[in-house]
C-alpha positions in Angstrom: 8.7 -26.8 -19.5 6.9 -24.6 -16.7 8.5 -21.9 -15.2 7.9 -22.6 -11.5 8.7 -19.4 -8.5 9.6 -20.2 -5.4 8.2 -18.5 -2.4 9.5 -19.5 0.6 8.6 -17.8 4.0 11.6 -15.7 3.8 9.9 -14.4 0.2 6.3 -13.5 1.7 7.4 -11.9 4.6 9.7 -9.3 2.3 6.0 -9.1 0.2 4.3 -8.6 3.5 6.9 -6.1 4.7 6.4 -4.0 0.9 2.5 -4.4 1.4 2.4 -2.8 4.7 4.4 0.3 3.9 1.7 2.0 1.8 -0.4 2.1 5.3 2.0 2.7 7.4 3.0 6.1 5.0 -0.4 7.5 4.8 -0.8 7.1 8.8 2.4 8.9 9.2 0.2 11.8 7.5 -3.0 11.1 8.7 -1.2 11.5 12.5 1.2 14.4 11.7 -2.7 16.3 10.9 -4.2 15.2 13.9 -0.9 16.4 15.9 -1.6 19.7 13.9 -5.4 20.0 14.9 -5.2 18.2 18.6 -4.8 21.8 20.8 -8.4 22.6 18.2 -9.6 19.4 19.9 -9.1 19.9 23.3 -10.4 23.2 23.4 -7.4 25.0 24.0 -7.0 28.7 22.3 -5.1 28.4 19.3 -3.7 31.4 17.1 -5.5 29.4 14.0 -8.3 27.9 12.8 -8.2 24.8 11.2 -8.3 26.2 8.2 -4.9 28.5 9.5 -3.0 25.6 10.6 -3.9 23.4 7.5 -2.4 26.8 5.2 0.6 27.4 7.7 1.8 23.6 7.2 0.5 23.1 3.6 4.1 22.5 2.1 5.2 19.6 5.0 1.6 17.9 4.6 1.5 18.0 0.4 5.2 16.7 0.7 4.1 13.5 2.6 1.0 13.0 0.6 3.0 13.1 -2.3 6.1 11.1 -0.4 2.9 8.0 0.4 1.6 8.8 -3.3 4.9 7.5 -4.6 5.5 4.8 -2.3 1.6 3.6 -3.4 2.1 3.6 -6.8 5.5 1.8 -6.7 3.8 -1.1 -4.7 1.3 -1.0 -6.8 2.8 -1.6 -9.6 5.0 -4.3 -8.0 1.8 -6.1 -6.2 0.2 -6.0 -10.0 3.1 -7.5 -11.2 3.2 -10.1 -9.3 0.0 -10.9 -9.6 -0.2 -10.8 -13.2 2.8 -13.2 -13.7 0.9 -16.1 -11.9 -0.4 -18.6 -13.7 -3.3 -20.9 -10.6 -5.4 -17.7 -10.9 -8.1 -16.8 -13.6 -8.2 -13.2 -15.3 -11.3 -12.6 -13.6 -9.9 -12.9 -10.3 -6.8 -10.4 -11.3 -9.2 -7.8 -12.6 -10.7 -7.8 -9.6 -7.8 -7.9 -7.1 -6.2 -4.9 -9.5 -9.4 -2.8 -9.2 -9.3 -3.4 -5.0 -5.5 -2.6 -5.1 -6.2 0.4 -6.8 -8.5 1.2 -4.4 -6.6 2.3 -1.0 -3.9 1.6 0.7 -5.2 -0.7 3.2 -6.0 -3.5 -0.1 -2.0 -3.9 -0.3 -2.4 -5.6 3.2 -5.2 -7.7 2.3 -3.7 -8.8 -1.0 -0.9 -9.8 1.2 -2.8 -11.3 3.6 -5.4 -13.5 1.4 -3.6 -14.2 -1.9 0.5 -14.3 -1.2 0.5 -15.7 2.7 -1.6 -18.5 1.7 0.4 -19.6 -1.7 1.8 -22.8 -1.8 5.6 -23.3 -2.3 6.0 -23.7 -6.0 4.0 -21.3 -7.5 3.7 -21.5 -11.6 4.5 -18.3 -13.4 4.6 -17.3 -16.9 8.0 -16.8 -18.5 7.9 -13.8 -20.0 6.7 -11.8 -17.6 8.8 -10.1 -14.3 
């Protein structure tokens, strides 16, 4: 007997919710530097260099690069399980979604976006995986 999952609209919005946290973790970062850098940008004297204000907030920006590191590799390893569990799409295809997940951050959202929004109801899995 096939081991059918059901994913219901409910289901790929949590997915889609997981998938989006990745980006939304490394923006957080990617903003905080800019906030850091912005009186550099608009001309404005600052005490420091860039270089100055990168070493004077080097333990708050390594903590949320490592805080998005962590979330990353915990979807990741959720998106690759889920991927590897179903059964409509070929190994090539996997290797290949596995290798653009691995990628960046942004790939979590396409994943989401071309492969789970678009699944069918009943999705066949295999049984001993997940």
């Amino acid at each position: 007997m096939e081991k059918i999952m059901v994913v219901d609209k409910q289901m790929k919005r949590r997915i889609g919710l997981i998938c989006f946290v990745p980006s939304v973790a490394f923006l957080v970062c990617l903003v905080y530097y800019i906030i850091l850098l912005l009186p550099l940008a608009h001309g404005h004297h600052a005490l420091y260099s860039g270089e100055g204000i990168t070493i004077t907030h080097y333990t708050t920006i390594s903590v949320l690069l490592a805080l998005a590191f962590i979330i990353s590799a915990s979807v990741l390893i959720f998106c690759i399980t889920y991927l590897v569990k179903i059964k409509n799409i070929n190994t090539p295809t996997k290797m290949i979604w596995i290798l653009v997940l691995m990628a960046m951050p942004v790939s979590f959202i396409l994943f989401w976006y071309f492969l789970v929004r678009h699944e069918p109801r009943q999705v066949p899995v295999y049984p001993n995986i997940g």
